[in-house]
MARDRENMI-180246 format. One line per field, with one value per residue (C-alpha): x, y, z. Coordinates in nm, 3 decimals, always signed. Layout:
N
east (X:...)
north (Y:...)
up (Z:...)
! end
This chain:
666
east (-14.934:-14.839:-14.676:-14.995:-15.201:-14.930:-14.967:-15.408:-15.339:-15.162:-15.406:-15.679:-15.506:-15.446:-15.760:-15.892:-15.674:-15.792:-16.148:-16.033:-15.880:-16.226:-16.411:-16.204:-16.316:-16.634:-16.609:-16.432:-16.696:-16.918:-16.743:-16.638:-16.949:-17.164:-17.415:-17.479:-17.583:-17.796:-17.973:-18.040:-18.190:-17.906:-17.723:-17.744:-17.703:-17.523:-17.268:-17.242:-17.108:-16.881:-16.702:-16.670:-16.494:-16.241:-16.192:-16.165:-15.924:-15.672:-15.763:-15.836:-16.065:-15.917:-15.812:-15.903:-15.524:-15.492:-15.755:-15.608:-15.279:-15.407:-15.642:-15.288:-15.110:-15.350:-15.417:-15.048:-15.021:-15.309:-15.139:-14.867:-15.064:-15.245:-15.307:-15.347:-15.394:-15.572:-15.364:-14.977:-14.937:-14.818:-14.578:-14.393:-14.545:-14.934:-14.827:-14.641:-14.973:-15.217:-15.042:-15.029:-15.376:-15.499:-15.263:-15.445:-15.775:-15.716:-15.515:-15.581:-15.970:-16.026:-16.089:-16.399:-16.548:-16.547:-16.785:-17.194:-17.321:-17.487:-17.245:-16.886:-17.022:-17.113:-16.759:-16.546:-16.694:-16.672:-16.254:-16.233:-16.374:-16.201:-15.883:-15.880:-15.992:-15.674:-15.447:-15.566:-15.489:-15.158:-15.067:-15.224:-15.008:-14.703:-14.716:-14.783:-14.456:-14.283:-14.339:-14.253:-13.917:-13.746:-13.960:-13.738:-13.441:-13.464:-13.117:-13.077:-12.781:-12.836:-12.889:-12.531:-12.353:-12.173:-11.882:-11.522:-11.192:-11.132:-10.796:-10.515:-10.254:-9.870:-9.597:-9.247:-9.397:-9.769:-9.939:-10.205:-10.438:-10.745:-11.078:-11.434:-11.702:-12.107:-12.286:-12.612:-12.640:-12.332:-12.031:-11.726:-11.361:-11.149:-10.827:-10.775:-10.460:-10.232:-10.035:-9.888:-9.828:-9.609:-9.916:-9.957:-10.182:-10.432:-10.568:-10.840:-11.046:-11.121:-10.950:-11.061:-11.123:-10.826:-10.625:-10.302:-10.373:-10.530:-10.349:-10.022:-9.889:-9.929:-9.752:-9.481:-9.446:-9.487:-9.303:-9.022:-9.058:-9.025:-8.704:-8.770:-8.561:-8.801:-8.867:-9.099:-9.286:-9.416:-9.603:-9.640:-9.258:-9.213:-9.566:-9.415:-9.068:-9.114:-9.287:-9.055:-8.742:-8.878:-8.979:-8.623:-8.455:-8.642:-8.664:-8.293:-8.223:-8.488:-8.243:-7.954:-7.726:-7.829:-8.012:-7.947:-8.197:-8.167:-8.373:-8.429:-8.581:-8.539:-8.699:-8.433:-8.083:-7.975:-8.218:-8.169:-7.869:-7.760:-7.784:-7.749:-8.061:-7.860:-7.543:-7.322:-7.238:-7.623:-7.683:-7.578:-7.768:-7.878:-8.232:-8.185:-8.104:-8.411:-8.624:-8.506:-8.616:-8.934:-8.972:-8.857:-9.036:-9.383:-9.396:-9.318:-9.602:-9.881:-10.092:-9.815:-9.918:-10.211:-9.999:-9.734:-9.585:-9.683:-9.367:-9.351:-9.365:-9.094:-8.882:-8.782:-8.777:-8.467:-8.309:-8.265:-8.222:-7.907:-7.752:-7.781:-7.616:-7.370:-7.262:-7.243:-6.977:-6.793:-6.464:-6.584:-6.934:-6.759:-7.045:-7.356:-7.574:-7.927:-7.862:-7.553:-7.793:-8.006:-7.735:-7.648:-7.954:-7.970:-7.678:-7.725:-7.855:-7.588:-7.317:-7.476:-7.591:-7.218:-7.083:-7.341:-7.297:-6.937:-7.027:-7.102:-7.353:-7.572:-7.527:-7.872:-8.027:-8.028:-8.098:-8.427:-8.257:-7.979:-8.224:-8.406:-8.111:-7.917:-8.262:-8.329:-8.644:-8.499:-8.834:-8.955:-8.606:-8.665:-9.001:-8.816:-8.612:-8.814:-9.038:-8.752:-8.588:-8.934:-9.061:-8.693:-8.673:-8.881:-8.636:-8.333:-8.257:-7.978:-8.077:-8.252:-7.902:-7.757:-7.947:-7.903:-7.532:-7.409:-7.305:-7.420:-7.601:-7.681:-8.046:-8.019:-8.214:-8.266:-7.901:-7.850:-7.524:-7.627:-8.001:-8.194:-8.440:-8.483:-8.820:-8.824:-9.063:-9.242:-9.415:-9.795:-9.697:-9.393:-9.518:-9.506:-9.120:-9.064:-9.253:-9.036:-8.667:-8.828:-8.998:-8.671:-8.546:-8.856:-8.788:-8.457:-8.538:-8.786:-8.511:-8.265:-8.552:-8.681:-8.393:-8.374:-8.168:-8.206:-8.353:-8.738:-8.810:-9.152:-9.232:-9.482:-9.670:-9.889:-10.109:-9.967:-10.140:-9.922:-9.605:-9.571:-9.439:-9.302:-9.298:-9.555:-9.783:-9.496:-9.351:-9.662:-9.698:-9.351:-9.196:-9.392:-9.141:-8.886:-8.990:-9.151:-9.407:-9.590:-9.862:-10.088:-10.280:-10.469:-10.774:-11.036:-10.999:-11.068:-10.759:-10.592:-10.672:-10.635:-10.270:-10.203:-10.450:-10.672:-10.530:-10.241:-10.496:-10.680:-10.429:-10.269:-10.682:-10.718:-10.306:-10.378:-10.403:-10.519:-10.750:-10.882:-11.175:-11.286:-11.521:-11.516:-11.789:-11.974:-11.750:-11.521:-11.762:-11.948:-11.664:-11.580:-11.928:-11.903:-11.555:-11.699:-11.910:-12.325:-12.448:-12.804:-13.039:-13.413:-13.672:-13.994:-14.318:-14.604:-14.950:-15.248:-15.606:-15.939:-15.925:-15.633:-15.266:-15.016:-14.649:-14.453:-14.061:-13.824:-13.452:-13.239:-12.906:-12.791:-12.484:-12.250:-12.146:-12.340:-12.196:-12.416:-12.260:-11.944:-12.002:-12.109:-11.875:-11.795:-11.387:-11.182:-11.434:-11.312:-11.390:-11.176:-11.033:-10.741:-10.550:-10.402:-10.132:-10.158:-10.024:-10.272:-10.587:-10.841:-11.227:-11.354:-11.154:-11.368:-11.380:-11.639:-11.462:-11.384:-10.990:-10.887:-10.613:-10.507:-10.558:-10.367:-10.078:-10.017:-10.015:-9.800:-9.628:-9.595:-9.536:-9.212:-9.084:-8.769:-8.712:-8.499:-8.170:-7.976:-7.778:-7.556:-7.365:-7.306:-7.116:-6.738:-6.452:-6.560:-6.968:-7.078:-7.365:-7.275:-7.527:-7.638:-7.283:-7.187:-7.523:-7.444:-7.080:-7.220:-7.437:-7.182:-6.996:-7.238:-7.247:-6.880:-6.831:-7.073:-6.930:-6.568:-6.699:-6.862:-6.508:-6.340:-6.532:-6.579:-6.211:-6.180:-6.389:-6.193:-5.873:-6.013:-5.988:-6.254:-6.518:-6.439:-6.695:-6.945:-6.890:-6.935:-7.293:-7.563)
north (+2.374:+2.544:+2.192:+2.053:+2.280:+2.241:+1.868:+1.926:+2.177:+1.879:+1.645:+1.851:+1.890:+1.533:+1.443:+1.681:+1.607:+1.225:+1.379:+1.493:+1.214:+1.010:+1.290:+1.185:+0.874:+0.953:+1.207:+0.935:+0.681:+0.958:+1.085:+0.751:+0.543:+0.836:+0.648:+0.387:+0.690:+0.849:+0.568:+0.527:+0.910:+0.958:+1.266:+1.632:+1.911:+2.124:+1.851:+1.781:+2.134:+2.106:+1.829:+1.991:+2.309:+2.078:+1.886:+2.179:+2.331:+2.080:+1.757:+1.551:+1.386:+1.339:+0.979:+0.751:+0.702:+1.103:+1.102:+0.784:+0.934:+1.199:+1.061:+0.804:+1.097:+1.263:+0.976:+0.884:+1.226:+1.208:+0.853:+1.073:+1.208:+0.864:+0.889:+0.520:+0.168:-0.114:-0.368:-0.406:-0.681:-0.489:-0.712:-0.580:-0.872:-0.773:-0.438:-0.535:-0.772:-0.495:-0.282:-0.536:-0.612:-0.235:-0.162:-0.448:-0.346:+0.037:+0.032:-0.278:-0.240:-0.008:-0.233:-0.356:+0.009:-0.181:-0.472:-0.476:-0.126:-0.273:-0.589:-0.395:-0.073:-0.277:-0.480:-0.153:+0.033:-0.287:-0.310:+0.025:+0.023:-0.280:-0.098:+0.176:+0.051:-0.197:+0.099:+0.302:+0.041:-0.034:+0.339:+0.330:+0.035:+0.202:+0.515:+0.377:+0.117:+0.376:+0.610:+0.308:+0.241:+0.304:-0.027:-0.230:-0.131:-0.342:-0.380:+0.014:-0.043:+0.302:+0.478:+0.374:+0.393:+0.748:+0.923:+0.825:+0.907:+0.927:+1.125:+0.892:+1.086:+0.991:+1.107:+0.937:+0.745:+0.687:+0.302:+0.344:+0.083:+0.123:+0.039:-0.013:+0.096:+0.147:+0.479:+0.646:+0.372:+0.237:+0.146:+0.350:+0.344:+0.489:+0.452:+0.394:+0.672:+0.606:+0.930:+0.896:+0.533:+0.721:+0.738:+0.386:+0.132:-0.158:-0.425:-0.677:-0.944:-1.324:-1.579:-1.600:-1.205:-1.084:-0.913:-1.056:-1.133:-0.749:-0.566:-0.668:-0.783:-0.431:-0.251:-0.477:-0.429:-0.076:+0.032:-0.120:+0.009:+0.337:+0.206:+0.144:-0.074:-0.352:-0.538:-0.838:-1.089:-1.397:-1.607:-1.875:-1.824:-1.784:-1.699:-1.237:-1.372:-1.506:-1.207:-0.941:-1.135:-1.161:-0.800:-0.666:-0.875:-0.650:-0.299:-0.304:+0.018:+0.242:+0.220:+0.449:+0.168:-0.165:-0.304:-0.711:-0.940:-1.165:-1.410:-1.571:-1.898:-2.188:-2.453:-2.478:-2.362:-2.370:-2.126:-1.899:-1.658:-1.561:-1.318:-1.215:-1.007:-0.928:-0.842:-0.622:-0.342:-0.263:-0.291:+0.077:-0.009:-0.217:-0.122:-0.261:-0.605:-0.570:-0.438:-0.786:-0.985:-0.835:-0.892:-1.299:-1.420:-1.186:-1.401:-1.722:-1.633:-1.447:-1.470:-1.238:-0.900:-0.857:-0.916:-0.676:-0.528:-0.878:-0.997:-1.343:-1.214:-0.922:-1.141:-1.389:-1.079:-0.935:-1.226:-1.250:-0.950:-0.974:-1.283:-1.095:-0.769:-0.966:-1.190:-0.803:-0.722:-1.019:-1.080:-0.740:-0.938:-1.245:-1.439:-1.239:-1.449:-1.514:-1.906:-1.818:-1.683:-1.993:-2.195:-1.954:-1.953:-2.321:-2.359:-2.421:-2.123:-2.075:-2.077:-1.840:-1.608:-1.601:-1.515:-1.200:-1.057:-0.980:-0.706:-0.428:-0.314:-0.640:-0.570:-0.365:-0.585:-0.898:-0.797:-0.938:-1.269:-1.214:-1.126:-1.443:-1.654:-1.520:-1.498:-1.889:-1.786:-2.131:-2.198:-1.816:-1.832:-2.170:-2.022:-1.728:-1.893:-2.163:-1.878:-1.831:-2.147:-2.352:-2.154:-2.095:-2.459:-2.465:-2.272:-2.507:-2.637:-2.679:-2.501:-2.190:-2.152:-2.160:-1.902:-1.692:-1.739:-1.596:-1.231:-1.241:-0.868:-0.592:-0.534:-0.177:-0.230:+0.138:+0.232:+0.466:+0.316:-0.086:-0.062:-0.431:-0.601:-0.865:-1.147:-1.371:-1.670:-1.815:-2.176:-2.223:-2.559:-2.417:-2.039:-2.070:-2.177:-1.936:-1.636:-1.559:-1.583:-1.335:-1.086:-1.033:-0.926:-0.719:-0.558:-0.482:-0.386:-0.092:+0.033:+0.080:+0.217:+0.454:+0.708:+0.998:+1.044:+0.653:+0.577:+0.544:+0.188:-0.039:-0.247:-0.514:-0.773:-0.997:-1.165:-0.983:-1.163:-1.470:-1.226:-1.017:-0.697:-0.489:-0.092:-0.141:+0.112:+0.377:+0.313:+0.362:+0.689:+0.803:+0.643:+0.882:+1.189:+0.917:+0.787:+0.449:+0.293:+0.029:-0.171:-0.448:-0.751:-0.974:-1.087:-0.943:-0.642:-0.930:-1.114:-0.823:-0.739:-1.082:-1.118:-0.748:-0.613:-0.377:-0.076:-0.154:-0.292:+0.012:+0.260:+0.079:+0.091:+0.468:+0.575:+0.418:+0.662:+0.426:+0.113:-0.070:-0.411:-0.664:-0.892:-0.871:-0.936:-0.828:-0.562:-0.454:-0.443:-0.192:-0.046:+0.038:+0.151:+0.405:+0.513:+0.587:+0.799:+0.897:+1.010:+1.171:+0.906:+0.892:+0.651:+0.601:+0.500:+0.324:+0.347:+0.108:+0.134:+0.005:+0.346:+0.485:+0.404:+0.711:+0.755:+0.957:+1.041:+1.162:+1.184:+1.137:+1.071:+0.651:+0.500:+0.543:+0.192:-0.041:-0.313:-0.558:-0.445:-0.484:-0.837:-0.973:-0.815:-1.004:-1.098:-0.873:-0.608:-0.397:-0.068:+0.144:+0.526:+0.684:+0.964:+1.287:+1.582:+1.893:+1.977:+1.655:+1.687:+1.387:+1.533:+1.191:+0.962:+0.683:+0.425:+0.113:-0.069:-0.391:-0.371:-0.468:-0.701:-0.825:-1.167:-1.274:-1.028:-1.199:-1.520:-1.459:-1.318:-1.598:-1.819:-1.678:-1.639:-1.776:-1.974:-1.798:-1.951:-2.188:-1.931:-2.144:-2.474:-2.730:-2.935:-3.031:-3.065:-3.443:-3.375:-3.490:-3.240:-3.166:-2.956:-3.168:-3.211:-2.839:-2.759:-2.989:-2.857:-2.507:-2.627:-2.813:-2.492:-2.270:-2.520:-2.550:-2.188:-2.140:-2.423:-2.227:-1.929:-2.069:-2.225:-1.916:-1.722:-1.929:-1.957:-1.609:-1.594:-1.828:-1.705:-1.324:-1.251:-1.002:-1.262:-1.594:-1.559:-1.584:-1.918:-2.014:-1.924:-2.172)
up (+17.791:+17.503:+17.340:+17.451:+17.221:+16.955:+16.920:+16.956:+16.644:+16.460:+16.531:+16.385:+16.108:+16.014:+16.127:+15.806:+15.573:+15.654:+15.615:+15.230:+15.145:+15.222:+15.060:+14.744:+14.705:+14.782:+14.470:+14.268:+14.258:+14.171:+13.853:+13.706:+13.805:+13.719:+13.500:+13.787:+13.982:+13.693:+13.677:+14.005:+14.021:+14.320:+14.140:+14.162:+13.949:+14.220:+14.256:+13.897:+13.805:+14.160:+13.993:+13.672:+13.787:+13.951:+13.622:+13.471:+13.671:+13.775:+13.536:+13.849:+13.716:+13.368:+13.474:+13.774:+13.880:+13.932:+14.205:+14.352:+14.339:+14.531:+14.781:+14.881:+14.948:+15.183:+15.339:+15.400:+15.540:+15.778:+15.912:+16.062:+16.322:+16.401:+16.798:+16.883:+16.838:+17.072:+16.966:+17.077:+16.837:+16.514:+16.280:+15.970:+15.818:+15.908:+15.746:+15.400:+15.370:+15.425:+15.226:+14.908:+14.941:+14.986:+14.676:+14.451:+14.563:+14.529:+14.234:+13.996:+14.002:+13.709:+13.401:+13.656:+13.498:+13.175:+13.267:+13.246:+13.451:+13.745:+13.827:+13.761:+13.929:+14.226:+14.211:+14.131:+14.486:+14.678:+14.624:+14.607:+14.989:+15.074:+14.929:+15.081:+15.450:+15.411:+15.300:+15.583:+15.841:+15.661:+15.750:+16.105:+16.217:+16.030:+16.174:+16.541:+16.476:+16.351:+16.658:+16.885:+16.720:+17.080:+17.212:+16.943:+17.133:+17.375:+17.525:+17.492:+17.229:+17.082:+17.373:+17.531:+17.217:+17.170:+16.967:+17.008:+16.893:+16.519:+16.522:+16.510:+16.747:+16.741:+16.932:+17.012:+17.291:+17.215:+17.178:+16.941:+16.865:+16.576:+16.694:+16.522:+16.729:+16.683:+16.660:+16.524:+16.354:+16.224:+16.231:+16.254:+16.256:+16.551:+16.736:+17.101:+17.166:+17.511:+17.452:+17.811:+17.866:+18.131:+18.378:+18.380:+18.240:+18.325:+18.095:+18.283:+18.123:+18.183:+18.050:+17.690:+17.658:+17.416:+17.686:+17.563:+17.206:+17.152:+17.408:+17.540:+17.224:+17.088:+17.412:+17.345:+16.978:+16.979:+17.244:+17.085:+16.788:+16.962:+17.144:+17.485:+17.685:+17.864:+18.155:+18.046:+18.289:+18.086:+18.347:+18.065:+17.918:+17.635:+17.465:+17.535:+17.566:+17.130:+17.017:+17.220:+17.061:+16.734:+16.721:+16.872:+16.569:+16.269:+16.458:+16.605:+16.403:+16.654:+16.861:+16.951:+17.123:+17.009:+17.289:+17.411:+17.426:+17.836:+17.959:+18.286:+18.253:+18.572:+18.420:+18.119:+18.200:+17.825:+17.729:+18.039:+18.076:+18.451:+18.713:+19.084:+19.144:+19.512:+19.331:+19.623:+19.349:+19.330:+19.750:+19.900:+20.218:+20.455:+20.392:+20.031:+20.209:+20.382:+20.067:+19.899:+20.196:+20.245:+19.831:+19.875:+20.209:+20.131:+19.796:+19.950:+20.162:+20.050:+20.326:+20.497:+20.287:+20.484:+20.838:+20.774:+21.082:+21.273:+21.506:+21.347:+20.983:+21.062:+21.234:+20.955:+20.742:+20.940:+20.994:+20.628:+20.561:+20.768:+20.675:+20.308:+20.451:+20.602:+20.271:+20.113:+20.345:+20.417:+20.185:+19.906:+19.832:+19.679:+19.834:+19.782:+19.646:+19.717:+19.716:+19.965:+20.186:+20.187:+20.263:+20.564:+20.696:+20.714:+20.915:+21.287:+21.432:+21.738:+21.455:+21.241:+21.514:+21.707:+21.359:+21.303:+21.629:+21.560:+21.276:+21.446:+21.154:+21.237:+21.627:+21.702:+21.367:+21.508:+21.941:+21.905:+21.830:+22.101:+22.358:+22.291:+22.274:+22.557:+22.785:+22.708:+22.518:+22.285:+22.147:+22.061:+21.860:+21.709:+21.618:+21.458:+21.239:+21.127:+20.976:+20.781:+20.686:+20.612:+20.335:+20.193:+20.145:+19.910:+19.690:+19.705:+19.337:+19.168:+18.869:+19.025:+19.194:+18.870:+18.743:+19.045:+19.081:+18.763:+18.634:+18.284:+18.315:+18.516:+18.610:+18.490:+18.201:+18.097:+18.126:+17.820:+17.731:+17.740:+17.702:+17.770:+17.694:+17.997:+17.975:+18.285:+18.289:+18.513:+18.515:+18.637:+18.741:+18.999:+19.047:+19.439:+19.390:+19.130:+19.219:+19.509:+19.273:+18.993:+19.305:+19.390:+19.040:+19.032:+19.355:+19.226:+18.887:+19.016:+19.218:+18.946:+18.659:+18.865:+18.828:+18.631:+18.329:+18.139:+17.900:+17.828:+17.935:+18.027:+18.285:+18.133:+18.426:+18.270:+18.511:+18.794:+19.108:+19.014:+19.185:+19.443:+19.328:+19.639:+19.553:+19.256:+19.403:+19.465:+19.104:+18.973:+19.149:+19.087:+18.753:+18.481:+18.513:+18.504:+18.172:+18.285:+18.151:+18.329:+18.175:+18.439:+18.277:+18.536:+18.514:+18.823:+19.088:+19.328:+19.234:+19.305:+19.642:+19.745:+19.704:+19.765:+20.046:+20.004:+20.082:+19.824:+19.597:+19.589:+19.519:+19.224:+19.125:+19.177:+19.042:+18.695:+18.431:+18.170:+18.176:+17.935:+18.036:+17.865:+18.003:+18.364:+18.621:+18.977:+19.180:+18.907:+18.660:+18.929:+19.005:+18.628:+18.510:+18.811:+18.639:+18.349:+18.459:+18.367:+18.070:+17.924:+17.777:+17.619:+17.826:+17.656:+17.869:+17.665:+17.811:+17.645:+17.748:+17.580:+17.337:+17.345:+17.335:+17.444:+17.457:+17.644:+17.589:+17.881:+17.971:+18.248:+18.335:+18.331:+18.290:+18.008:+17.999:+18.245:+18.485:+18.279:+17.941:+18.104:+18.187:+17.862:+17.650:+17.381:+17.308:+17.139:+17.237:+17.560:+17.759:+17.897:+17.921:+17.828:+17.992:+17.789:+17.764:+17.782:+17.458:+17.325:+17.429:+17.392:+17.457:+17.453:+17.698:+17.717:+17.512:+17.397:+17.111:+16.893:+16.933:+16.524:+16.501:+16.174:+16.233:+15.894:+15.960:+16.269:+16.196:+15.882:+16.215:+16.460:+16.141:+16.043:+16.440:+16.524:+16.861:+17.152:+17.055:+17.305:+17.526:+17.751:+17.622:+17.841:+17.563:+17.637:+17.403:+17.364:+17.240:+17.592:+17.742:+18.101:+18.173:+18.477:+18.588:+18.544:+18.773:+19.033:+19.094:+19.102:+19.385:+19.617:+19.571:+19.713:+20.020:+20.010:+20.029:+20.333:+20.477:+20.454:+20.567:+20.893:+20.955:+20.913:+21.122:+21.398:+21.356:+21.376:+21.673:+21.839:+21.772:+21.944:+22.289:+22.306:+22.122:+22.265:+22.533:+22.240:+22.158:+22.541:+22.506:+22.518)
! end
């Protein structure tokens, strides 16, 4: 009530001062067209002496353009408290014009005084009028724009803009990236600070949205300019694999040990160096054997994730997972390879099964399979293994055993005393073939990271639901006291729980410490907006009726950052939040941003990178390149050496008493 009376008191106010203002003119053409008046017999004596005491005291009178002066002002004051207009349809334009024409009018009318009495008196109170009705309405429609100025903002930019980060804050293992973002008003310069890339990042966008080109590129150049070892997957090898190289060569000397640069590439062995991601030194179990099996058959077969536990998708599983165990403990691991174990697995069944059996730690492994065999269940067991050998097909390639064969590095990539730097690339065109060899190296690389005491190190995944990464969930839980930093691109929360379930979908989701957006759409766009949380925001109502217009101001609480911002976001703009320390606060986590990249800088960049040099030569003494040739004998190896090691052991078998009866067995 009481603003009520406040804003009656105002009204009343205005309302007189308009009254004063009129009452000025009025006065005006009386003074200066007095003789008009005389002549006419319309003057008084009273008002005569009225006017001049004002002269008198304050000269108002002493010139026309003082009273004007002053009647403008009141009236411009009196426009502030203008209730109402009956027409919506008020245009800068219809303004600016009223105002010039009011001005000319009011204003430019005096030398009209000079002119014959009866025709200029007439002509100077006619503009004058006309003037000063257009000046008033000028003011009327300004004021009531004016007071509307929320109506203008109609996608409610001002409302869901708000203050971010300004501070840029550094430590030894921060990503920082500078940011321009809008707010009252303008523009402003900030920085987007990941002080604990520790607790794990996210980075989601469609195709086309800056993800990489903003984002990515700066984890990787940054973090090794702070000297982290790295684990890099470049789905389209070698757009990471060029700029992680390039970027090693100038900042070697953050570095403690000088790290070395390895690549696994399939498609071209020269450029690729080698490694067995199942090398014996690195298996202490037989549940590692099975960890790698889950990794390879769950990629070959996605649909599998969301059947875990099934009888036909565990059975392959351990059967493979044997066959591995078994190559780590026949003849010191000479043979464990993963393309060993193919080639096991594809021999006949009986032989590889009579050959298991004997080791005592694949006894109570493989009963399922001896129960089936030794019961006559032949097509339950055929049905068994073909789950395995079918999809492993796929796999057999000369040059993927190549790769997989060799002993060029350990997978310890954050081992303080030979620190790595290790990009594997993938191929859209062969993914389903591919995705399965570089799982495994995953698999195997979280295992050995995740330890305490190494070296600070990142995991990068770029477009992640092109691999399946087993343990991704726990590393992400567990890896930030071990000084692992894992950073997620991929393009949709939907691709995510596709090709990892739901469950394990969600808590990679809900773990992640940092996330940044850029345009995304439906569910995760929801899903987001509810992350960031609500925030206070001005509605205006506008009410219009044949008299009267009225407006009426309130606040609630809305989203910070709406699903619909967050689905037409523009590229190179994202959304996001950060996580903090304690000893680094950040007040305002969230984040709605332009990302800057220095466009030139980077292509000066890219312009001056050097190629990932040839690693392996296939060239003989003569010039001839053998690389074919070379590949090939490595693969008639692998099946010679299975081949040999069937013999043996059945030989073996055969040659023992106590295990002849197994080769009796149907």
């Amino acid at each position: 009530m009481q603003g009520e009376d406040d804003l009656r008191g105002l009204a009343k106010i205005m309302e007189f001062m308009r009254a004063v203002s009129i009452l000025l003119v009025l006065m005006h053409c009386y003074w200066f067209c007095y003789g008009f008046f005389q002549q006419q017999g319309w003057t008084l004596e009273i008002i005569n002496k009225i006017l001049s005491n004002f002269d008198r005291t304050a000269g108002l009178f002493s010139h026309p353009l003082y009273t004007k002066i002053f009647t403008l002002v009141l009236l411009a004051l009196s426009c502030l408290g203008t209730k109402g207009v009956k027409n919506e349809k008020i245009t800068w334009t219809k303004i600016y014009t009223a105002l010039g024409v009011g001005f000319v009018l009011f204003f430019l009318n005096t030398p009209l005084l000079q002119l014959p009495l009866k025709p200029g008196t007439f002509f100077y109170l006619l503009t004058m009028s006309l003037g000063y009705i257009s000046l008033l309405m000028a003011g009327v429609w300004m004021s009531r724009l004016l007071k509307n100025n929320l109506m203008d903002d109609v996608f409610n930019t001002e409302n869901e803009s708000f203050m971010q980060e300004l501070r840029l804050m550094e430590n030894e293992y921060s990503i920082n990236l500078p940011t321009k973002f809008w707010y009252n008003k303008k523009q402003h310069d900030g920085w987007i600070n990941i002080v604990n890339p520790f607790r794990a990042t996210i980075v989601l966008g469609t195709p086309g949205s800056g993800k990489s080109y903003a984002i990515v590129n700066n984890y990787i150049k940054q973090q090794i300019e702070k000297g982290f070892s790295m684990y890099i997957y470049d789905f389209k090898f070698d757009d990471l694999s060029t700029i992680a190289y390039n970027h090693l060569l100038k900042h070697t000397d953050k570095y403690t040990v000088k790290p070395k640069f390895y690549v696994i590439n399939f498609d071209d062995p020269r450029r690729s160096h080698r490694c067995n991601p199942i090398n014996p030194d690195f298996m202490t179990d037989i549940s590692d054997a099975y960890e790698s099996a889950y990794t390879i058959m769950l990629n070959l077969n996605r649909s599998w994730i969301q059947k875990q536990g099934d009888f036909f998708v565990e059975s392959p599983i351990i059967l493979l997972a044997a066959i591995i165990w078994f190559l780590k403990i026949y003849d010191n691991g000479k043979y464990c390879t993963f393309p060993h174990a193919i080639e096991l697995l594809n021999k006949k069944y009986s032989e590889v099964f009579t050959i298991l059996t004997t080791y005592p730690d694949l006894e109570n492994y493989l009963s399922p399979f001896m129960d089936a065999w030794q019961g006559g269940a032949q097509d339950q067991l055929q049905g068994q293994i073909a789950s395995a050998k079918i999809p492993l097909s796929r796999m057999i390639s000369p040059q993927l055993y190549w790769v997989m064969t060799g002993d060029d590095f350990s997978l310890d990539i954050n081992n303080p005393k030979e620190p790595k730097i290790l990009c594997v690339g993938n191929n859209p065109d062969r993914q389903n073939i591919y995705s399965a060899a570089l799982g495994l190296y995953n698999s195997r690389i979280v295992k050995l990271i995740n330890k305490k005491g190494q070296l600070k190190s990142s995991v990068i995944i770029d477009e992640l639901p092109t691999i399946y990464f087993r343990g991704l969930d726990n590393l992400i839980a567990t890896a930030r006291s071990n000084k692992v930093a894992v950073c997620l691109g991929f393009q949709d929360y939907s691709q995510l729980t596709r090709d990892y379930g739901d469950k394990e979908s969600k808590v990679i989701q809900n773990t992640v410490g940092n996330i940044f957006s850029g345009q995304v759409v439906g569910e995760t766009a929801k899903s987001l907006s509810e992350r960031f949380g609500k925030v206070l925001q001005k509605r205006q109502s506008l009410s219009i009726n044949r008299t009267d217009k009225s407006t009426s101001i309130s606040t609630q609480l809305d989203s910070l950052i709406p699903a619909s911002k967050i689905s037409t976001l523009t590229q190179g703009i994202f959304v996001g939040a950060v996580s903090d320390n304690f000893e680094e606060r950040i007040n305002q986590k969230i984040f709605h941003a332009e990302i800057v990249v220095d466009n030139e800088k980077v292509a000066q960049e890219t312009k001056a990178y050097q190629k990932i040099p040839q690693i392996a030569s296939f060239v003989d003494e003569n010039g001839q390149d053998n690389m074919k040739q070379e590949i090939e004998a490595n693969y008639r190896q692998i099946k010679t050496d299975i081949l040999k090691i069937v013999t043996d052991e059945l030989e073996r078998i055969a040659n023992d008493p106590d295990l002849q009866h197994l080769l009796t067995q149907e």
